[in-house]
ZAGUDREN-566493 format. One line per 4 residues: number of its first residue (from 1); their letters; for each residue x, y, z of C-alpha. Coordinates in steps of 0.1 Angstrom, whole numbers, plus 5000, padded with zeros to 4 digits. Each point is the difference from the previous one (the first is absolute). Layout:
! ZAGUDREN-566493
NUM	a	X:Y:Z; ...;
//
This chain:
! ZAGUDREN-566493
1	xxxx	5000:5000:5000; 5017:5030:4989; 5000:5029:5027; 4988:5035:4999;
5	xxxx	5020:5023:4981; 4994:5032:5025; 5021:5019:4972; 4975:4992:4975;
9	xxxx	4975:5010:5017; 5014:5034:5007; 5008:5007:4964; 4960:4995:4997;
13	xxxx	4990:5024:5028; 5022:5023:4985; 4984:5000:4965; 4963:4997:5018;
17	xxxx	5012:5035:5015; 5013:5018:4975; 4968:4995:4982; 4988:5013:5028;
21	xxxx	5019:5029:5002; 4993:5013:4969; 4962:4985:4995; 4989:5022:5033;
25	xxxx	5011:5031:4982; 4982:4990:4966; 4969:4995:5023; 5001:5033:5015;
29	xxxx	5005:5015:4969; 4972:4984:4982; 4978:5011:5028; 5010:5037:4999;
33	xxxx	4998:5002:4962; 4965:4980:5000; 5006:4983:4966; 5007:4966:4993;
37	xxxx	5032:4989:4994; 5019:4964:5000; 5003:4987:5035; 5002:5006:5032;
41	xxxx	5013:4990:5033; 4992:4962:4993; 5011:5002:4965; 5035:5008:5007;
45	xxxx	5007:4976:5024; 4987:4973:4977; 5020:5014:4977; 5031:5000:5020;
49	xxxx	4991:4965:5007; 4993:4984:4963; 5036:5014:4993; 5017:4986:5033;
53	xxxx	4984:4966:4991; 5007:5003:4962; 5035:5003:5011; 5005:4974:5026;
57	xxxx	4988:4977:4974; 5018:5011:4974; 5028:4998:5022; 4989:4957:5008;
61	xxxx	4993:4992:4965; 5035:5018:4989; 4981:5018:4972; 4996:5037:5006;
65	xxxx	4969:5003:4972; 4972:4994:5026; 5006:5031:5017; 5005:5017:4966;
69	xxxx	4967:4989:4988; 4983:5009:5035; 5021:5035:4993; 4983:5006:4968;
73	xxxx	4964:4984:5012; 5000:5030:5026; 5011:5026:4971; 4972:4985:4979;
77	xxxx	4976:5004:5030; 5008:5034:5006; 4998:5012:4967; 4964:4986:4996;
81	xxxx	4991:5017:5034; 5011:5033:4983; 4987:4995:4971; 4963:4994:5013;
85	xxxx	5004:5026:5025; 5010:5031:4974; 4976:4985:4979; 4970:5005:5032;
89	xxxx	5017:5034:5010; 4996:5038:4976; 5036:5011:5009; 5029:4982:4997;
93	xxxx	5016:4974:5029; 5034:4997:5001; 5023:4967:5004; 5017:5002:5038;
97	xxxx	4974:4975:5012; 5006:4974:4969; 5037:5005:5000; 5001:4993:5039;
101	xxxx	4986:4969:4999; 5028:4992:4979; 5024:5014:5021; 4985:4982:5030;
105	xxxx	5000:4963:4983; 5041:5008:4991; 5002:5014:5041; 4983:4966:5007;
109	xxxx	5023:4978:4978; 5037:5021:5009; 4991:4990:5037; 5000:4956:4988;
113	xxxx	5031:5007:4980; 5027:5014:5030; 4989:5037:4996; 4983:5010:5029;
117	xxxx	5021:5024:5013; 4998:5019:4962; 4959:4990:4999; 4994:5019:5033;
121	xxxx	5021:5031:4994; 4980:4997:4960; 4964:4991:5022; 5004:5030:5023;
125	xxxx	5014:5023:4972; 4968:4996:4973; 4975:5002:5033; 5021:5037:5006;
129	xxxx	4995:5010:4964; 4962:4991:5000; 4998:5014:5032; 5013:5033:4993;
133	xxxx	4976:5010:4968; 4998:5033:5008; 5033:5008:5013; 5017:4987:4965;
137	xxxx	4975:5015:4979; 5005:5034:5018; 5039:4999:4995; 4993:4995:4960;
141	xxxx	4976:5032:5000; 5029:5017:5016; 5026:4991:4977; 5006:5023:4969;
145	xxxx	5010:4990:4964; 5034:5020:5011; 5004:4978:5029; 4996:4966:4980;
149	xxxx	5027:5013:4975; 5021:5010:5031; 4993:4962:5016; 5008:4984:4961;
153	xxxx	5030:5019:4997; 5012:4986:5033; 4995:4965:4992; 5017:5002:4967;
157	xxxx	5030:5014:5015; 4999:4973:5031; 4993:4971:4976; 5009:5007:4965;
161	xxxx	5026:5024:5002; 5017:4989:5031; 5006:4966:4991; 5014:5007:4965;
165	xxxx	5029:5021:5019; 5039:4985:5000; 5005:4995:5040; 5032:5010:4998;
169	xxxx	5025:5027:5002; 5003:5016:4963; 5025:5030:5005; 5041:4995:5004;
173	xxxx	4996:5016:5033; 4970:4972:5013; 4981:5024:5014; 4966:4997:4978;
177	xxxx	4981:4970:4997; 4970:5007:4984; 4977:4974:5014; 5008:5013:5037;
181	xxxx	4995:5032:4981; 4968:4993:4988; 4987:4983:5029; 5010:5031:5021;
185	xxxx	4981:5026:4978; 4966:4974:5005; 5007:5000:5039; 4992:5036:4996;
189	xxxx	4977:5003:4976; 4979:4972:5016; 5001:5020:5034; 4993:5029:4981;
193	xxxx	4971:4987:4986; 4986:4988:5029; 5003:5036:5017; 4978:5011:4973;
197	xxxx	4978:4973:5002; 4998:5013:5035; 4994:5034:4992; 4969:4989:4977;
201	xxxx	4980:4976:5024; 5005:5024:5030; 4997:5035:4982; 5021:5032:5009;
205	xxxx	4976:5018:5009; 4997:4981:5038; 5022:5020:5011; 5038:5011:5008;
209	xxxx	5006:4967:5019; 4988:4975:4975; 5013:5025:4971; 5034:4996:5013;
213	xxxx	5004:4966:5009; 4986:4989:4966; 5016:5024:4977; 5034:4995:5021;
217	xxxx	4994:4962:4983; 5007:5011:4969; 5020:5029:5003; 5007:5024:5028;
221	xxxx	5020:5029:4976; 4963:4997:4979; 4980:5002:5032; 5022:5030:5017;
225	xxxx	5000:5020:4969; 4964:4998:4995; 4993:5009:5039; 5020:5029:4993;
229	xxxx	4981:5011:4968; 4970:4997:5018; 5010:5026:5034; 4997:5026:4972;
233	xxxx	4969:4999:4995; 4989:4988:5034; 5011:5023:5030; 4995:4999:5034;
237	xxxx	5017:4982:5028; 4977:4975:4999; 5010:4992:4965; 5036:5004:5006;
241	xxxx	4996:4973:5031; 4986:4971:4978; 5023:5007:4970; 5027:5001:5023;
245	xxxx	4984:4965:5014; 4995:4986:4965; 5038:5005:4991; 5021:4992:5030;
249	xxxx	4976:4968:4997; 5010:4994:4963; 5041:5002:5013; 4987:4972:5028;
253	xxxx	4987:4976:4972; 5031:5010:4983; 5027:4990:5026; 4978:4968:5007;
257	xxxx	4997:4994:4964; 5039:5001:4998; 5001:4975:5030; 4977:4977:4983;
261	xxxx	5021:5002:4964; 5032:4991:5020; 4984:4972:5013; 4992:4986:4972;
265	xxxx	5029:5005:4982; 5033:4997:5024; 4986:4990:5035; 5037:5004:5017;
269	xxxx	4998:5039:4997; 4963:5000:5018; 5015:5002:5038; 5021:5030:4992;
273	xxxx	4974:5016:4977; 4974:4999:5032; 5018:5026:5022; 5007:5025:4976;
277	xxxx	4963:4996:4981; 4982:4989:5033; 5008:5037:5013; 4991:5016:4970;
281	xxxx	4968:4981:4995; 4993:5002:5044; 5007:5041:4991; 4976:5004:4970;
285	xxxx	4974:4983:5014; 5001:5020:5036; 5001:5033:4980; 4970:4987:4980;
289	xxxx	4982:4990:5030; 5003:5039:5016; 4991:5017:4967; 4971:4976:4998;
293	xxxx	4989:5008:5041; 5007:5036:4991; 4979:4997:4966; 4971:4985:5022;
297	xxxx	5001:5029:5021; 4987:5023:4977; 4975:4978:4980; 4979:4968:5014;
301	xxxx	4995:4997:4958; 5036:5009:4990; 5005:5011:4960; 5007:4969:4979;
305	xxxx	5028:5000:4979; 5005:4987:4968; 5025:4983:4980; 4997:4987:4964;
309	xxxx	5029:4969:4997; 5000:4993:4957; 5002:4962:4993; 5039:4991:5012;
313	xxxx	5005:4977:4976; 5010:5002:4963; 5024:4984:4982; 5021:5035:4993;
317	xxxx	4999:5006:5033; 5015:4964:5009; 5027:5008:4973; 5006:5030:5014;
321	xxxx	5006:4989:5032; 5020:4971:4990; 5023:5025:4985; 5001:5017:5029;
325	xxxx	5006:4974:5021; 5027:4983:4979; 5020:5034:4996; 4997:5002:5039;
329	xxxx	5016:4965:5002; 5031:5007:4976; 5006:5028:5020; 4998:4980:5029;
333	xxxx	5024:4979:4990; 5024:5018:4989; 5001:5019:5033; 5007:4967:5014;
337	xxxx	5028:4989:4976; 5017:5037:4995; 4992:5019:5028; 5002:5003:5037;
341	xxxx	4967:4985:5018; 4990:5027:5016; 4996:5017:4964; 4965:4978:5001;
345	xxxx	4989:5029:5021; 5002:5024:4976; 4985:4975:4974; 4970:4991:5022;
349	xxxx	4996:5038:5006; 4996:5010:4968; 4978:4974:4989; 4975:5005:5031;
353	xxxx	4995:5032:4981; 4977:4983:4979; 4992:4966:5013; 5006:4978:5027;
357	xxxx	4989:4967:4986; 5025:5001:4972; 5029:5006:5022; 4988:4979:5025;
361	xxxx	4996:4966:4979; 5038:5006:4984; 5019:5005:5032; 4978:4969:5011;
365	xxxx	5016:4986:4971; 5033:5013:5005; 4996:4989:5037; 4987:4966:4993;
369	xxxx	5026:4990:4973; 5032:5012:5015; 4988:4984:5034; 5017:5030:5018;
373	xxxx	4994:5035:5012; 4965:4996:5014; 5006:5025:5022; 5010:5022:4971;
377	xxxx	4976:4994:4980; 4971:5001:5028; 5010:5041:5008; 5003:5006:4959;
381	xxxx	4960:4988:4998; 4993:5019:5031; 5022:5035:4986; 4977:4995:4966;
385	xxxx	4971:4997:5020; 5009:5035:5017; 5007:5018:4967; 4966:4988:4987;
389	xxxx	4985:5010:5032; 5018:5037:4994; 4988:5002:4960; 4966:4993:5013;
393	xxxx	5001:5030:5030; 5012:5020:4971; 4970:4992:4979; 4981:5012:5028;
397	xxxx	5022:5034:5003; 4993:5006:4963; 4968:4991:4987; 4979:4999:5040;
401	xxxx	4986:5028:5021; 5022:5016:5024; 4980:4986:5031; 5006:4963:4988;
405	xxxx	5036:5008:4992; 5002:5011:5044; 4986:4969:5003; 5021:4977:4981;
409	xxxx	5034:5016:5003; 5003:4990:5040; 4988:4970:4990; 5022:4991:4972;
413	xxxx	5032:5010:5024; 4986:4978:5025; 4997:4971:4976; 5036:5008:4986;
417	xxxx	5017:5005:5032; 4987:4965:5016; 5013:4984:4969; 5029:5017:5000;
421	xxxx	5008:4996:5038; 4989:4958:4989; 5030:4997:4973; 5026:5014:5027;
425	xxxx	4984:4972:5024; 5007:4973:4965; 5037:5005:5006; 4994:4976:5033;
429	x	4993:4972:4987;
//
């Protein structure tokens, strides 16, 4: 007498709930939409079962075409149901219910097979996507015709460009390799975009805090000069407290932001990146949080202000960068190989003038492949993260209103001074 198989069992419970899972949802939602449509609660689990049957008995008889066939029964099944039921109905019934089922009975049939860590993580998924109807279909409302160009271009320069790329050094010097290149220009495009897609879903117009934070995502330089645009036309102290909140938040998101790219890129530089950005970021956000208790004080409906972040990606853009980023890198290296080190200062100065991310991946680079000078090339990111910092406080001198410049230029010296005071503390470790 053969004995019972406790694991087989299981594998069935496991199918039985999945259809479950997803046939309560189907339930519910037939109920809400008071229509017909193919199955419910019952349904599913049946479902579920024929294809966790179909497949232990496939599995006996050492043929896989019974659970095929029982695959394609419940196809033919559900394309009757929806064909009968659009034929019954004036407007048009769509195919999630039909397609399900199909889902389900493959669910059912993964779990016989050895899959059942896949099935449930595939069960719970589909029951999250059913579930969330409204959420999904909101999200495609939201996105623009510029956005799905900005998501496409993305992908093809992850997974059509990237992969075409030499991964290897192609200059005498071996300082550019364009498939780190490339992947380095997605890294920032991709957080980039994801700033903007920020910027859409939450909307500017919530306010200095959220205005910040989001627009900081994709670019603080773009989010600081557009604060200061706006002071112009919008004066008061009021308005000079949540522009002031709205930028210093921007430079938090950007000294985080930096953290987060080193981290991903050359993890050995992140402890002696966290002093130096730590008390920049612990500085901008503590100034924030007084203009934004001072802002309140004169409003309990504060002035929202607005910033307008164009689509970050295109592919010029991405060239341009990658220009940029490469010409940073052959300078880098030849400070390295004709220079004294400390000329790296200089280097990362200059380029801070403009942007930190492109100085801050090559002296990761440099950093990572000469396995030396961390503690070099940790103060050059944190000097070129200054000098940005200073080009922005200069944007604000030129193109804001006087009473955000009296708010931003302690602010800015604060910010500079704790970094710089962090590089001198560098030298002790």
């Amino acid at each position: 007498m053969n004995a019972f198989d406790f694991e087989l069992v299981q594998k069935f419970l496991i199918a039985l709930l999945l259809g479950a899972l997803v046939g309560m949802e189907r339930e519910k939602s037939r109920r809400n939409d008071q229509q017909g449509s193919f199955g419910g609660l019952r349904t599913f689990i049946l479902v579920a079962q024929a294809g966790a049957i179909s497949a232990w008995l496939s599995i006996h008889l050492q043929s896989p075409w019974l659970f095929i066939i029982i695959v394609l029964l419940v196809g033919v099944v559900a394309s009757v149901a929806f064909i009968m039921e659009n034929r019954r109905l004036t407007g048009f019934r769509g195919l999630t219910s039909e397609i399900t089922a199909i889902t389900v009975c493959l669910l059912g049939g993964a779990v016989m097979y050895g899959y059942t860590e896949l099935a449930v993580m595939l069960g719970i998924l589909t029951s999250a996507i059913l579930t969330f109807k409204q959420p999904l279909h909101g999200l495609v409302d939201k996105i623009g015709n510029d956005d799905l160009y900005a998501i496409m271009k993305l992908l093809i320069a992850s997974f059509i460009v990237l992969p075409l790329l030499p991964n290897e050094p192609v200059d005498p010097w071996q300082a550019l390799n364009l498939y780190r290149l490339w992947l380095l220009v997605v890294l920032i495009s991709a957080m980039s975009l994801l700033g903007y897609v920020a910027v859409r879903w939450l909307g500017a117009a919530h306010g200095a805090v959220v205005t910040g934070i989001t627009g900081g995502l994709a670019s603080s330089t773009a989010t600081t000069l557009s604060f200061a645009r706006n002071s112009k036309t919008e004066a008061g102290n009021l308005a000079a407290n949540t522009q002031a909140t709205g930028i210093l938040l921007a430079w938090l998101v950007m000294f985080i932001r930096v953290l987060v790219t080193i981290t991903i890129v050359f993890k050995p530089l992140l402890p002696l990146l966290l002093i130096p950005f730590s008390a920049m970021a612990a500085t901008s956000a503590a100034l924030a949080g007084i203009y934004y208790w001072r802002g309140s004080k004169y409003s309990d409906d504060p002035k929202q202000s607005e910033v307008t972040v164009k689509n970050p990606f295109s592919l010029l853009a991405a060239i341009k960068f990658g220009l940029l980023f490469a010409t940073v890198l052959l300078l880098v290296k030849f400070v390295q190989l004709y220079t004294p080190s400390e000329t790296l200062y200089l280097l990362a100065a200059v380029a801070g003038l403009t942007d930190v991310d492109a100085i801050t991946l090559s002296i990761a680079d440099y950093a990572r492949s000469a396995n030396t000078g961390l503690t070099l090339a940790a103060g050059a990111i944190t000097v070129a993260a200054l000098s940005n910092t200073l080009v922005k406080c200069g944007m604000v001198l030129l193109l804001g209103s006087k009473l955000l410049a009296k708010k931003l230029i302690p602010a800015t010296v604060l910010i500079v001074a704790s970094g710089g005071i962090s590089i001198g503390l560098l030298s002790y470790f």
